[in-house]
N, C-alpha and C positions, 0 to 999 in steps of 0.2 A: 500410034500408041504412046503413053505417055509411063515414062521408068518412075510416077511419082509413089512411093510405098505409103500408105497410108492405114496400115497394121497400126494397133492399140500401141505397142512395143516401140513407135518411130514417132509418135505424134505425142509432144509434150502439153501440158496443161496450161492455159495459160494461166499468171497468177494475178490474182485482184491486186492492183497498186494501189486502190482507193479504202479498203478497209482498216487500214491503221486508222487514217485520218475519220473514218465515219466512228470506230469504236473513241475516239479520242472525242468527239461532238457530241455521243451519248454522254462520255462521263461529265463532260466539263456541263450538260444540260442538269443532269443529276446533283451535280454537287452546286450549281447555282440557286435550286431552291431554297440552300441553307445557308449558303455563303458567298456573298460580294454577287447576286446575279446580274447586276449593269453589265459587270464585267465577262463573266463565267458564260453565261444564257449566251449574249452575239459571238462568244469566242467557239462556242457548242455549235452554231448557225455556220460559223462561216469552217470550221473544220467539217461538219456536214456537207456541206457546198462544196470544199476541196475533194472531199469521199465521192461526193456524187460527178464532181468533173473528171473525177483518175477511175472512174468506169465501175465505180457500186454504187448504181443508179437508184434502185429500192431504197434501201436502207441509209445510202446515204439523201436521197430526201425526208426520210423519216427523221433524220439524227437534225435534218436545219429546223422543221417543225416540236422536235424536243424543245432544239435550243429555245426559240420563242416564247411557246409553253413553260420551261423553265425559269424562265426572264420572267414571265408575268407572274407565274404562282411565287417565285421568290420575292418579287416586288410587294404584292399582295400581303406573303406571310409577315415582311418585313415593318409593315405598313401594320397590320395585327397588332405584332410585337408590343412596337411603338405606340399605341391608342392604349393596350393596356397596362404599360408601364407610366404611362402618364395619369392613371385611374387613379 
């Protein structure tokens, strides 16, 4: 028989080490649609990718396909912008 206690009271949580990094790839996704997304959108990708390799598997592939999506809509609106300010 084994003395392993394994009561609710003995057994700690473990903790996500990946979820800073995955909420940090949402926002920098978020804020690339409006500002600098070359930059913001792959930085959103690849903090996603650090989320999802330190064990926030979901969510942190959600946050690299943000970033992407954010890259491109921000390119896009950029691209907008610029056609009608040249009108």
């Amino acid at each position: 028989m084994s003395n392993t206690d394994l009561s609710p009271s003995s057994v700690t949580p473990t903790r996500n080490q990946g979820r800073p990094f995955t909420i940090a790839g949402f926002v920098m996704a978020a804020v690339a649609v409006f500002l600098v997304p070359i930059i913001l959108g792959p930085l959103g990708a690849i903090f996603g990718a650090v989320g999802y390799a330190r064990g926030d598997r979901k969510l942190g592939l959600w946050a690299v396909v943000a970033g992407v999506v954010g890259t491109i809509l921000g390119l896009l609106l950029a691209a907008a912008v610029f056609k009608a300010a040249r009108s």
